[in-house]
N, CA, C and O atoms as a GROMACS GRO file, in nm:
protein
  572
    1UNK      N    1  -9.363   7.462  19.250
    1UNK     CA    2  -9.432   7.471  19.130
    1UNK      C    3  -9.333   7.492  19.016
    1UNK      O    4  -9.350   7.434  18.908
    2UNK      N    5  -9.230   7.575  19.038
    2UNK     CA    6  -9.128   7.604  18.917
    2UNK      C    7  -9.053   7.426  18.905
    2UNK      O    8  -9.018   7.368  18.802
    3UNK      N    9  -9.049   7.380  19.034
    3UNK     CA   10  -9.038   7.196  18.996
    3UNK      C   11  -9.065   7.151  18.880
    3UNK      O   12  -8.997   7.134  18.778
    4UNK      N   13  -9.214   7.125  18.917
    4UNK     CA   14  -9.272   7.082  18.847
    4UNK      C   15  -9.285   7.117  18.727
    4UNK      O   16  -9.286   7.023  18.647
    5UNK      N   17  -9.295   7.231  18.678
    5UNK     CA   18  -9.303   7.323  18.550
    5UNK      C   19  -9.181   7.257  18.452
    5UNK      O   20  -9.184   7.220  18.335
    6UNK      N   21  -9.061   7.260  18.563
    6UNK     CA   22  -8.936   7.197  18.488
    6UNK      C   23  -8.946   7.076  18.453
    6UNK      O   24  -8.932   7.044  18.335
    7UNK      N   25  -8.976   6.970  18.569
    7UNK     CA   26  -8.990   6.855  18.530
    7UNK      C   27  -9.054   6.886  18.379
    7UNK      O   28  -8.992   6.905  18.275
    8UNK      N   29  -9.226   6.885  18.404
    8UNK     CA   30  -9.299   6.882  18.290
    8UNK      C   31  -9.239   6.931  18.180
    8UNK      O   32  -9.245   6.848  18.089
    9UNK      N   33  -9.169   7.056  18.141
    9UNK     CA   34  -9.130   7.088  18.000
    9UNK      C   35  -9.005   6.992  17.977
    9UNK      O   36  -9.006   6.933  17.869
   10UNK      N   37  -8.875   6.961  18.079
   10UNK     CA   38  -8.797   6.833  18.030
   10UNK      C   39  -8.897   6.719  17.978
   10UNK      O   40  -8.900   6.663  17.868
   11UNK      N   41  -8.988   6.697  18.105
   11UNK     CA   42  -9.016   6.478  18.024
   11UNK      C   43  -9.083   6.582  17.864
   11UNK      O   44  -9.039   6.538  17.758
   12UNK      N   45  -9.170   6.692  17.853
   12UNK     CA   46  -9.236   6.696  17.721
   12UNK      C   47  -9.089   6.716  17.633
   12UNK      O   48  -9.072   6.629  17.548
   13UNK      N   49  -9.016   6.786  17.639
   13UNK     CA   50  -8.911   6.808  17.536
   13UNK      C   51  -8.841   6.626  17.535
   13UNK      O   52  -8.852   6.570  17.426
   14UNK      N   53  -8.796   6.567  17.614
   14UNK     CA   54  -8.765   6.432  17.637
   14UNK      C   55  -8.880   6.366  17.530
   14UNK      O   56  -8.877   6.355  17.408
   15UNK      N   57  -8.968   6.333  17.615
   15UNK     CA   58  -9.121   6.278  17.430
   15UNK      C   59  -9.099   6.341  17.365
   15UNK      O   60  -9.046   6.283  17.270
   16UNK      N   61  -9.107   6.452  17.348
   16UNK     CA   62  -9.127   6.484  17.196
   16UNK      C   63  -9.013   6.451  17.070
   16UNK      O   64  -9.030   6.407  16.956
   17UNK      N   65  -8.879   6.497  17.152
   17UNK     CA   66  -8.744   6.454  17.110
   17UNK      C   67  -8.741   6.251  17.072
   17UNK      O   68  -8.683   6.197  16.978
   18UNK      N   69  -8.804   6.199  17.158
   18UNK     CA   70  -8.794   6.045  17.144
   18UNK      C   71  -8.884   6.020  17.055
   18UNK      O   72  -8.847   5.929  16.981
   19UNK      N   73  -9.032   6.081  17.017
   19UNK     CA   74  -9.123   6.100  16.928
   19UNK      C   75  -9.054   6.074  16.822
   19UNK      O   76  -9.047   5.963  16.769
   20UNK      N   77  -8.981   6.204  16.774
   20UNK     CA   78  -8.918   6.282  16.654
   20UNK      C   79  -8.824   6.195  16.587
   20UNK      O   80  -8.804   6.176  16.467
   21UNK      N   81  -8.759   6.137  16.716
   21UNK     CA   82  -8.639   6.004  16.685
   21UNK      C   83  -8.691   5.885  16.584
   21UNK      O   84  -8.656   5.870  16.468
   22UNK      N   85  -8.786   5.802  16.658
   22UNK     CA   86  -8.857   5.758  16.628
   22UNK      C   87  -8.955   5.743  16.466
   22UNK      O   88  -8.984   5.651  16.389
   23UNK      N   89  -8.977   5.870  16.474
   23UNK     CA   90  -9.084   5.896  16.325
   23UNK      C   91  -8.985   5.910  16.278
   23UNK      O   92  -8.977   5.807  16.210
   24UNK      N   93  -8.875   5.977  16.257
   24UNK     CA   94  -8.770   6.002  16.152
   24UNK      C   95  -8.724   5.884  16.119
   24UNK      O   96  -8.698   5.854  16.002
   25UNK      N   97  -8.704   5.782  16.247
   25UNK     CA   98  -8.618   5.614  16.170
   25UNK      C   99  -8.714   5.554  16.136
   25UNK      O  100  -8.686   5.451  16.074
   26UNK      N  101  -8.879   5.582  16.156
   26UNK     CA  102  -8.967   5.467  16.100
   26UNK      C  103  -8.995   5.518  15.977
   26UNK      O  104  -9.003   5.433  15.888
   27UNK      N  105  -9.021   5.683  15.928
   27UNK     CA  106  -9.038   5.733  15.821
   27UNK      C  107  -8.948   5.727  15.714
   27UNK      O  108  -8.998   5.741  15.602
   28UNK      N  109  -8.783   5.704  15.725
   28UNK     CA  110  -8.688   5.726  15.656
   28UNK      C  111  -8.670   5.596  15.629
   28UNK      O  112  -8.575   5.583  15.552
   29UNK      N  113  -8.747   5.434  15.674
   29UNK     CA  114  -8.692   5.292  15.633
   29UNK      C  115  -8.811   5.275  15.545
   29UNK      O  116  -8.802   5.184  15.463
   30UNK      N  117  -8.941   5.360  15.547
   30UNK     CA  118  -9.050   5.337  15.433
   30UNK      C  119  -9.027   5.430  15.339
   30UNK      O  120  -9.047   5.397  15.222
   31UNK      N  121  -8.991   5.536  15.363
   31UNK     CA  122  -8.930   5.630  15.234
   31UNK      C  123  -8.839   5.543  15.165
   31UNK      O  124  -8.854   5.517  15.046
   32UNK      N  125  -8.729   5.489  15.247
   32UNK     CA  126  -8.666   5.440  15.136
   32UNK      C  127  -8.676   5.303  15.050
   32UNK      O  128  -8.604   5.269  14.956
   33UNK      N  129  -8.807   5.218  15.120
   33UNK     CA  130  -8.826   5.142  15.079
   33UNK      C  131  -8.947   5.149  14.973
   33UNK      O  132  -8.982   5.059  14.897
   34UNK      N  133  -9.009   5.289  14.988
   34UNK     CA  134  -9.106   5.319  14.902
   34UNK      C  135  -9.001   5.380  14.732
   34UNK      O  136  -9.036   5.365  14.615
   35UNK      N  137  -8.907   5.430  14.772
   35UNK     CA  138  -8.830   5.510  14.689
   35UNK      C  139  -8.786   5.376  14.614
   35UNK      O  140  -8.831   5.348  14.503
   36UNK      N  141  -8.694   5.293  14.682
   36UNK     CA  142  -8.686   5.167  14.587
   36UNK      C  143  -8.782   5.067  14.551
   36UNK      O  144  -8.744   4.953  14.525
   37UNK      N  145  -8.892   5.096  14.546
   37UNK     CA  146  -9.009   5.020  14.469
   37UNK      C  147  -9.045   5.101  14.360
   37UNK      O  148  -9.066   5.043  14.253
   38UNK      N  149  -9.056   5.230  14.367
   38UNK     CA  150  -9.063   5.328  14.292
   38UNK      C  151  -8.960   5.326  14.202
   38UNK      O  152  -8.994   5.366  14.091
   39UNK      N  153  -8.876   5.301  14.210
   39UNK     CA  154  -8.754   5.309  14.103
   39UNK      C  155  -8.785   5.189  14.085
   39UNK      O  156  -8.881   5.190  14.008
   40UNK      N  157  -8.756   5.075  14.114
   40UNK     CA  158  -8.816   4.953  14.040
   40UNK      C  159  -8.922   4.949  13.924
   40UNK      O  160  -8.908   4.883  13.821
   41UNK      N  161  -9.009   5.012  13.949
   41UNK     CA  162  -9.132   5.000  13.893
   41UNK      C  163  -9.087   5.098  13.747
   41UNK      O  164  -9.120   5.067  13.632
   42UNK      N  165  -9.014   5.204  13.778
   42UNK     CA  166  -8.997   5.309  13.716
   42UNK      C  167  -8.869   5.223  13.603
   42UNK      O  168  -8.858   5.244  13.482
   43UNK      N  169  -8.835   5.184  13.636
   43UNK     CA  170  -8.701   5.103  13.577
   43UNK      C  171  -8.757   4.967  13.511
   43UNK      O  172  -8.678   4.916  13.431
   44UNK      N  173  -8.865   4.907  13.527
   44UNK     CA  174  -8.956   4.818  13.460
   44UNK      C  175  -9.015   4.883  13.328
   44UNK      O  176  -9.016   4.852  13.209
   45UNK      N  177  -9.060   4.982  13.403
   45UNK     CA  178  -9.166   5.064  13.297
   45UNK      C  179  -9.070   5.081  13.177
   45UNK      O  180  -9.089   5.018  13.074
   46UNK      N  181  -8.978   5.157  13.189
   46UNK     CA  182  -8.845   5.216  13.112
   46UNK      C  183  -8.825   5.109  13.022
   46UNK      O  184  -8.867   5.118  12.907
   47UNK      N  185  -8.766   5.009  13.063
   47UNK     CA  186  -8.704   4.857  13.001
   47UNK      C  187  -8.772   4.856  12.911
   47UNK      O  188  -8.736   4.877  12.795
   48UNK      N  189  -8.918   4.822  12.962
   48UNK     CA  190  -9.053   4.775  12.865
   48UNK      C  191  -9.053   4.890  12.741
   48UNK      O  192  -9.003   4.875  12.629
   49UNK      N  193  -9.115   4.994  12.786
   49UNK     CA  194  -9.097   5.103  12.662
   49UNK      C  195  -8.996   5.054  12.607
   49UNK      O  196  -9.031   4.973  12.521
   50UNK      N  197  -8.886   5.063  12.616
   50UNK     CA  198  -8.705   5.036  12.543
   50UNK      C  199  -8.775   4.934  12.488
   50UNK      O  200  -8.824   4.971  12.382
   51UNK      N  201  -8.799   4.828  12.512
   51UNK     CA  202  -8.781   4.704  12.449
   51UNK      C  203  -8.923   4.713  12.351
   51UNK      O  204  -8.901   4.654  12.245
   52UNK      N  205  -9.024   4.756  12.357
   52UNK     CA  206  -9.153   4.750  12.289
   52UNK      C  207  -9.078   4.879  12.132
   52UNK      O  208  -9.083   4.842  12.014
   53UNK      N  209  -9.027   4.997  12.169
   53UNK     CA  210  -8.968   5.048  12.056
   53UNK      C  211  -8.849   5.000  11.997
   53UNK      O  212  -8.817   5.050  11.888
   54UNK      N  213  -8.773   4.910  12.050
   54UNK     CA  214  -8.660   4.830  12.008
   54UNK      C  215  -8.750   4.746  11.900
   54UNK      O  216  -8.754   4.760  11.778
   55UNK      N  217  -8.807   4.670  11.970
   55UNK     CA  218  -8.903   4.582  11.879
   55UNK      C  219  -8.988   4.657  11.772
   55UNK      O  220  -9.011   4.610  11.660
   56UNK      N  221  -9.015   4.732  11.799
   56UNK     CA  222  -9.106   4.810  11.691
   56UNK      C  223  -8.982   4.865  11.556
   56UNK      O  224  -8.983   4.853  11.433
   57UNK      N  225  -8.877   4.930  11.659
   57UNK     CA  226  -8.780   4.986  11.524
   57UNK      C  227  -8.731   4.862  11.434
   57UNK      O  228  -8.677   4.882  11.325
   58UNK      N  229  -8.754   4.714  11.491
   58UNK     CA  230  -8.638   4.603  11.398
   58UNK      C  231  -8.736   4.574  11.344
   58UNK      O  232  -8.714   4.534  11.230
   59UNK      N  233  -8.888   4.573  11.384
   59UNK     CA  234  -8.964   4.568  11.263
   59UNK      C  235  -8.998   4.626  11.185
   59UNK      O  236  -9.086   4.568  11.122
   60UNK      N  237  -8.960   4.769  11.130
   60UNK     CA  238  -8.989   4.853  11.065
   60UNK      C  239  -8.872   4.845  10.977
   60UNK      O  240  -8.868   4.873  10.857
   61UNK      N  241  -8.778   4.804  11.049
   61UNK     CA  242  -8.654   4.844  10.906
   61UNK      C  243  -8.637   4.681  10.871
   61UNK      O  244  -8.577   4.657  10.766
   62UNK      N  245  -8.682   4.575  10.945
   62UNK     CA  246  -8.707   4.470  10.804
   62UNK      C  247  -8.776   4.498  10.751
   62UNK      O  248  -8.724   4.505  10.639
   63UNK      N  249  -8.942   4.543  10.736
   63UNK     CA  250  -9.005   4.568  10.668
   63UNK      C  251  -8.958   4.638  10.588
   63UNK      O  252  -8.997   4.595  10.479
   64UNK      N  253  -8.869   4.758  10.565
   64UNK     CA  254  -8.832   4.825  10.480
   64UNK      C  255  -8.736   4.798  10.394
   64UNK      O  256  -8.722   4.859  10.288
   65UNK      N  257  -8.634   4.666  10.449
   65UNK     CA  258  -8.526   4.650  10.406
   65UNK      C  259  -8.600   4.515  10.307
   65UNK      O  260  -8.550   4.489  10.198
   66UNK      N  261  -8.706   4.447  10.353
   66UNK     CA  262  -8.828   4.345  10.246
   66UNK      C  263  -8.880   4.435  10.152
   66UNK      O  264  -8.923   4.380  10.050
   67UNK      N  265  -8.889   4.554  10.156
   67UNK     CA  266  -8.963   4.662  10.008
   67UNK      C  267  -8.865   4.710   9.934
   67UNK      O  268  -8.865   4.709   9.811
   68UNK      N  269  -8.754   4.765  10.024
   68UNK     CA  270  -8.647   4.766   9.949
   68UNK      C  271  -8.580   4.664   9.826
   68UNK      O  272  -8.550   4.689   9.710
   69UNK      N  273  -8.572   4.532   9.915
   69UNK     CA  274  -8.529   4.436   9.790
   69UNK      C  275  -8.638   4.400   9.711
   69UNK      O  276  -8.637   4.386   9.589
   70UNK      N  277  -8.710   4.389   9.769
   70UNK     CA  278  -8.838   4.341   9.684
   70UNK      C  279  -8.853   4.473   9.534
   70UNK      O  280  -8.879   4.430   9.422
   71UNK      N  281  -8.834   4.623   9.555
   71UNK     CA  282  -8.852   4.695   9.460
   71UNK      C  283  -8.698   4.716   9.382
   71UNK      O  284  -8.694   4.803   9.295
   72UNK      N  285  -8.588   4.649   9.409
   72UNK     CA  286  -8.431   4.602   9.348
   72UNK      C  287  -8.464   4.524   9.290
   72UNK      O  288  -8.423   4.521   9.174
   73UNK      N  289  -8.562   4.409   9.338
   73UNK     CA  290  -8.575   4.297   9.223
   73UNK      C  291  -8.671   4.330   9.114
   73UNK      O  292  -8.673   4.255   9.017
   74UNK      N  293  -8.771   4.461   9.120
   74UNK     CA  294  -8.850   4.467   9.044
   74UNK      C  295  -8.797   4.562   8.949
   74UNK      O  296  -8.855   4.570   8.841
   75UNK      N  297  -8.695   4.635   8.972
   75UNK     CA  298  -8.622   4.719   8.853
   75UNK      C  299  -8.503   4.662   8.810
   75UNK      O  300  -8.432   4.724   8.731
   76UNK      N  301  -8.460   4.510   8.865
   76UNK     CA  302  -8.354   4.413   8.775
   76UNK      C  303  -8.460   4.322   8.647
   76UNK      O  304  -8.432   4.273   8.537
   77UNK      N  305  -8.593   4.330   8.730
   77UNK     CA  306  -8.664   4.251   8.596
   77UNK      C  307  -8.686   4.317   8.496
   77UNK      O  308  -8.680   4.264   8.385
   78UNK      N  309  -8.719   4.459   8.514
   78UNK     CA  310  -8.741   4.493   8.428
   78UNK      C  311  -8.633   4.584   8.334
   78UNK      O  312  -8.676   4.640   8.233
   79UNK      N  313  -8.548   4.591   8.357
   79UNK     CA  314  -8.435   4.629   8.301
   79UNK      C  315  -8.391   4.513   8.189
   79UNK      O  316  -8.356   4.534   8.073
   80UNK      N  317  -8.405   4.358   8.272
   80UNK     CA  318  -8.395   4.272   8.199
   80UNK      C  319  -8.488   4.238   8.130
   80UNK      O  320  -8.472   4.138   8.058
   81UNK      N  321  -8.585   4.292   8.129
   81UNK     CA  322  -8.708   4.276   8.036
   81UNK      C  323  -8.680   4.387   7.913
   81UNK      O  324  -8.686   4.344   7.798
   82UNK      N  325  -8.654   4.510   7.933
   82UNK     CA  326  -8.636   4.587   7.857
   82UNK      C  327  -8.522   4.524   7.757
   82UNK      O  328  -8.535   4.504   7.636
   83UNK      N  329  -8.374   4.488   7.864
   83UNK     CA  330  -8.281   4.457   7.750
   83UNK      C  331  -8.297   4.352   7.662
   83UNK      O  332  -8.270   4.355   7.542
   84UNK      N  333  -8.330   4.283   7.710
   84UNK     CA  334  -8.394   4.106   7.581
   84UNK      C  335  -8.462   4.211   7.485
   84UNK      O  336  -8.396   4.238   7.384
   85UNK      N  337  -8.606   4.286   7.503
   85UNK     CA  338  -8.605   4.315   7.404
   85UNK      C  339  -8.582   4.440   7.315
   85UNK      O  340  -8.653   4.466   7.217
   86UNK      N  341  -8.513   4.490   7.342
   86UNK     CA  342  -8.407   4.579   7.270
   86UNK      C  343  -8.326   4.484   7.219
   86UNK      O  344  -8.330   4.500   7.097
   87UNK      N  345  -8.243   4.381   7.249
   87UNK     CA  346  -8.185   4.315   7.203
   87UNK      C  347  -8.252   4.245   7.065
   87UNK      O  348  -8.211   4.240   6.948
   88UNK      N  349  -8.361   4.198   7.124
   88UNK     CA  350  -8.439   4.114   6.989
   88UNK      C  351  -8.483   4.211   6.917
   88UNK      O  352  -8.486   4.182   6.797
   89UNK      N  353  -8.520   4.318   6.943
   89UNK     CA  354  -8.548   4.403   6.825
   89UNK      C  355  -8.430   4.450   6.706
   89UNK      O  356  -8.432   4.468   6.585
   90UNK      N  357  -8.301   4.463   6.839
   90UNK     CA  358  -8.161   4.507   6.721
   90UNK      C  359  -8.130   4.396   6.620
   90UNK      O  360  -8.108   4.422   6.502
   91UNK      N  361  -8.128   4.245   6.679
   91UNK     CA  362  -8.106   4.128   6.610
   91UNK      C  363  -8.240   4.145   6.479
   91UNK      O  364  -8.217   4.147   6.358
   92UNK      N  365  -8.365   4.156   6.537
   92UNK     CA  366  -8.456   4.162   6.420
   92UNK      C  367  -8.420   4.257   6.331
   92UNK      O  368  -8.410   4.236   6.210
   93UNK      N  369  -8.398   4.366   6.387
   93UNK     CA  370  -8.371   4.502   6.242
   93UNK      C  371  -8.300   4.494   6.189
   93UNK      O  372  -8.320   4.544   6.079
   94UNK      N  373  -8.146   4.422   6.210
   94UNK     CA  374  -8.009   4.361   6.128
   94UNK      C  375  -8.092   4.263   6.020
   94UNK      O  376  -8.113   4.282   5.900
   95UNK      N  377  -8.118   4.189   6.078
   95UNK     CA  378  -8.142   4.086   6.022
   95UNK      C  379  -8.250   4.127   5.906
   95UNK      O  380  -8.259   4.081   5.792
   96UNK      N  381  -8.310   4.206   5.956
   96UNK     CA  382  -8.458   4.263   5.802
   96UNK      C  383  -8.330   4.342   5.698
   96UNK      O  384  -8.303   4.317   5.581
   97UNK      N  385  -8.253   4.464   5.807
   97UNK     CA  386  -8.163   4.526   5.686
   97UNK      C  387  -8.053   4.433   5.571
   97UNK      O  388  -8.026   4.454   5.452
   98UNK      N  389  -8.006   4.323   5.669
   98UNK     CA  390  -7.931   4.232   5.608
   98UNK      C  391  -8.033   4.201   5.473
   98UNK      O  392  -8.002   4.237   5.359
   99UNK      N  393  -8.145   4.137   5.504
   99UNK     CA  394  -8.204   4.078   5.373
   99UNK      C  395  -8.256   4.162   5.280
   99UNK      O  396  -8.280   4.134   5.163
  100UNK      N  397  -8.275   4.275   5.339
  100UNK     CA  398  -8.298   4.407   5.198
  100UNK      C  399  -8.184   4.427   5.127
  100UNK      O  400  -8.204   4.459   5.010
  101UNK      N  401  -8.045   4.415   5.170
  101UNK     CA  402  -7.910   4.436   5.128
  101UNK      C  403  -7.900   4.342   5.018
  101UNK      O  404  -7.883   4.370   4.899
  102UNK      N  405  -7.917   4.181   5.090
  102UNK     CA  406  -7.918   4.094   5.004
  102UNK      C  407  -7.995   4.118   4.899
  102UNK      O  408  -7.922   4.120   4.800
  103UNK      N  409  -8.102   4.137   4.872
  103UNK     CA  410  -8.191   4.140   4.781
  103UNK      C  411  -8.169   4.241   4.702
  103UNK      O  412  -8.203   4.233   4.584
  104UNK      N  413  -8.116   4.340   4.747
  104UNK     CA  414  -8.080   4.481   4.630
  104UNK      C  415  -7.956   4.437   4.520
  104UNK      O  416  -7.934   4.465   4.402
  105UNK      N  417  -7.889   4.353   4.623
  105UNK     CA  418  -7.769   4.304   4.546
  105UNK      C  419  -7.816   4.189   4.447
  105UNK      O  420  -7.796   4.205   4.326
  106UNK      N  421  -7.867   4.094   4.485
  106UNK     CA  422  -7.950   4.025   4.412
  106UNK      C  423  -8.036   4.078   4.305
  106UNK      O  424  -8.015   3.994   4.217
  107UNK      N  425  -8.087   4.131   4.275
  107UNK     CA  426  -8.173   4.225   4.160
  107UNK      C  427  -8.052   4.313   4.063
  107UNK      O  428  -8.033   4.319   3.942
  108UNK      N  429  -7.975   4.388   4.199
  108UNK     CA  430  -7.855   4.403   4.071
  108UNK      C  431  -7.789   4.283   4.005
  108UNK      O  432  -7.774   4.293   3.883
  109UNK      N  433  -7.758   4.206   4.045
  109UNK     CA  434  -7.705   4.122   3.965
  109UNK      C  435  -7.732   4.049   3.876
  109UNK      O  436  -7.656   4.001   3.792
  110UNK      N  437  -7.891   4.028   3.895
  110UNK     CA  438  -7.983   3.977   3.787
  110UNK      C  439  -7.994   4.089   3.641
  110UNK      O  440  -7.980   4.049   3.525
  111UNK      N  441  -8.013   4.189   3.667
  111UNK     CA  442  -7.991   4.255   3.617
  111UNK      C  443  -7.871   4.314   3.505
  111UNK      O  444  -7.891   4.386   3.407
  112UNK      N  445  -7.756   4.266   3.547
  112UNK     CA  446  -7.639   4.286   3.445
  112UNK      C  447  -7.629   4.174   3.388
  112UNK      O  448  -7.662   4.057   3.406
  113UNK      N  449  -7.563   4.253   3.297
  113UNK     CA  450  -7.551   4.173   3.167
  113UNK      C  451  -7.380   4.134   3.194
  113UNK      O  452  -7.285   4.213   3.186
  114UNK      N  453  -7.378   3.971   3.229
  114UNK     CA  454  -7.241   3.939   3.224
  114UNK      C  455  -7.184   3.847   3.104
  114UNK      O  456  -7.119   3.746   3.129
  115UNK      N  457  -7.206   3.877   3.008
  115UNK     CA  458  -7.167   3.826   2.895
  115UNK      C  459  -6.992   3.890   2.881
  115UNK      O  460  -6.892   3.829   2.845
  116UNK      N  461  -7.003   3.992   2.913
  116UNK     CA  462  -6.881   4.072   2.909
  116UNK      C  463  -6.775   4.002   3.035
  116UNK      O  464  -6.653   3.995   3.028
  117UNK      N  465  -6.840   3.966   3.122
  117UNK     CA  466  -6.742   3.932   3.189
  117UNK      C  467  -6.721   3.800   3.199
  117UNK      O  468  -6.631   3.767   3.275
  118UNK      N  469  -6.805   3.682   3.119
  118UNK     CA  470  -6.809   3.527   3.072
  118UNK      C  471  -6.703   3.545   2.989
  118UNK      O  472  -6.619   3.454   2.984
  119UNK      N  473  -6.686   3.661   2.911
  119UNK     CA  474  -6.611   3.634   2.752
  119UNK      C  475  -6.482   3.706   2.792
  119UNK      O  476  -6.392   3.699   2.708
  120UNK      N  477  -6.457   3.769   2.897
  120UNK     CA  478  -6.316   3.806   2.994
  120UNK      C  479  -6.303   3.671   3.046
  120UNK      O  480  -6.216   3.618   2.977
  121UNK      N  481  -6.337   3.605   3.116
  121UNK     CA  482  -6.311   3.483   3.179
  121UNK      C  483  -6.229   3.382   3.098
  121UNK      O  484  -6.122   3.330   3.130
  122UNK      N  485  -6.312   3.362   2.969
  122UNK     CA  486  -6.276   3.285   2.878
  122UNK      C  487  -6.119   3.316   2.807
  122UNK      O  488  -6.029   3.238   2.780
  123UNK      N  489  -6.127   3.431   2.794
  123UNK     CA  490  -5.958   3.479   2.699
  123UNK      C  491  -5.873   3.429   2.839
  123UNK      O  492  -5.780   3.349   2.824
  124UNK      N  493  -5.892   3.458   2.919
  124UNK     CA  494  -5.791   3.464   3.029
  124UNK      C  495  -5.745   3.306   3.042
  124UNK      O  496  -5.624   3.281   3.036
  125UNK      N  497  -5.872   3.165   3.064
  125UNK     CA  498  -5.838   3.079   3.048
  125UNK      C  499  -5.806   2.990   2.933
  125UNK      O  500  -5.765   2.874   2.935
  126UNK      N  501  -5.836   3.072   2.825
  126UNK     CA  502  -5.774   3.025   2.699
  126UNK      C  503  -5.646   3.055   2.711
  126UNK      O  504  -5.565   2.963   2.695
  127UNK      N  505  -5.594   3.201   2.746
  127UNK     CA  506  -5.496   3.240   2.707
  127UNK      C  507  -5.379   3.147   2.829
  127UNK      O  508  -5.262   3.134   2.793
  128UNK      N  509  -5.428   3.080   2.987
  128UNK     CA  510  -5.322   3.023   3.033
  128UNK      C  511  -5.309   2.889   2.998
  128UNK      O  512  -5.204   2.834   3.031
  129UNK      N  513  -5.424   2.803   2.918
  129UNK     CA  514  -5.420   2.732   2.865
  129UNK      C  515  -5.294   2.703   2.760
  129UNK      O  516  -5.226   2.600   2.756
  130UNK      N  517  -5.284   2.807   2.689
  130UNK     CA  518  -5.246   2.811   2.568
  130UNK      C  519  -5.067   2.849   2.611
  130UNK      O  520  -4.971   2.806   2.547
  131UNK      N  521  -5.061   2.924   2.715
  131UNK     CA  522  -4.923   2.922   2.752
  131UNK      C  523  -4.905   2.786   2.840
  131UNK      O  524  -4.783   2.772   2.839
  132UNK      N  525  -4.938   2.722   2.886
  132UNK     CA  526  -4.942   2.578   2.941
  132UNK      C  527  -4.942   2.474   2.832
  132UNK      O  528  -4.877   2.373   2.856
  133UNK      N  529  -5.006   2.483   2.714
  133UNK     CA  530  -4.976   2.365   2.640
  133UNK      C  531  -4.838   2.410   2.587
  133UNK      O  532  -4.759   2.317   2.596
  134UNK      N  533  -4.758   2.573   2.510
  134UNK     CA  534  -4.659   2.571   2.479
  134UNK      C  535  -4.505   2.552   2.568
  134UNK      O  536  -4.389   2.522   2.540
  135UNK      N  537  -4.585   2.590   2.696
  135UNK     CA  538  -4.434   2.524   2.776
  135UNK      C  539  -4.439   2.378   2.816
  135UNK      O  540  -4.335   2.330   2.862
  136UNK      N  541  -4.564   2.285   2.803
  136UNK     CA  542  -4.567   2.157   2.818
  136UNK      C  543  -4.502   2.131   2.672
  136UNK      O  544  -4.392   2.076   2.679
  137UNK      N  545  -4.537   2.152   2.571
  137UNK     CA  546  -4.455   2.123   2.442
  137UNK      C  547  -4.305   2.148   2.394
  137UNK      O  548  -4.231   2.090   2.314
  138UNK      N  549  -4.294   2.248   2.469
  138UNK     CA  550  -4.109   2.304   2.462
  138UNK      C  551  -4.072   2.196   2.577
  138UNK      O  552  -3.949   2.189   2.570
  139UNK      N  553  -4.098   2.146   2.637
  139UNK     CA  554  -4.043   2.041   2.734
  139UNK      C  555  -4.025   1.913   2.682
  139UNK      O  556  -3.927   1.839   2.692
  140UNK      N  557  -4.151   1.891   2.615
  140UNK     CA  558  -4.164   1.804   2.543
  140UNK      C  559  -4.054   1.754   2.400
  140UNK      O  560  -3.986   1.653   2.383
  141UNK      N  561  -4.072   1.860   2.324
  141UNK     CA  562  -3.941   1.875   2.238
  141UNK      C  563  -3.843   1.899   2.264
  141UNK      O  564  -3.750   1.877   2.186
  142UNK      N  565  -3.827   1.959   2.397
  142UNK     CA  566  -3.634   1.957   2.425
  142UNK      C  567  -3.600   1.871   2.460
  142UNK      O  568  -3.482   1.883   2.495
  143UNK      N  569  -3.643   1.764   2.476
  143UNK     CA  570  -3.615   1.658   2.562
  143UNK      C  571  -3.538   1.613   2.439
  143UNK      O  572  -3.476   1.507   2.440
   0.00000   0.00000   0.00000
């Protein structure tokens, strides 16, 4: 009977040991084939996110970098809107002060009496006259 007893607990330790063998190499080739599907999947997923916020961030900063220029071009117009007319206003206000200038001067001048300075004019060209006919005449007679 102690035989048998032995036998029986060897063949059970023998199965159970070949059992154990067994489940461990059939369990450890689906673990790891479950583990690399799992990371696959996990590494898909990943990519996708990456690439859906990749895509999302290059559309957000064209969009921003389209408002951006778009609001550069709207403070070059109007800068250039402003300067034309500041410009045309400085050209207009010269141009009004210019003709008030003119016109003040104009009224003064209507205004004086240039008889005084007709009858200065006159001595002066009498008087080079008059030294022009006597050195044309002393030329004349020295000859």
């Amino acid at each position: 009977m102690l035989k048998k007893a032995l036998i029986i607990t060897v063949a059970f330790c023998f199965l159970t040991g070949f059992t154990a063998i067994l489940a461990n190499a059939y369990t450890g080739g689906t673990l790891l084939a479950w583990a690399s599907e799992h990371l696959r999947i996990s590494n898909d997923k990943i990519t996708q996110d990456l690439r859906g916020e990749f895509i999302a961030l290059s559309n957000k900063l064209s969009q921003q970098s389209s408002q951006s220029l778009k609001e550069r071009k709207e403070e070059m117009d109007a800068f250039l809107h402003t300067s034309t007319n500041d410009t045309k206003s400085s050209i207009e206000n010269y141009h009004d002060d210019y003709l008030n200038r003119l016109q003040i001067v104009k009224q003064e001048l209507s205004n004086q009496d240039l008889s005084d300075y007709e009858k200065k004019k006159k001595e002066e060209i009498n008087a080079k006259m008059d030294a022009e006919a006597a050195r044309y005449l002393a030329e004349i007679l020295g000859q």
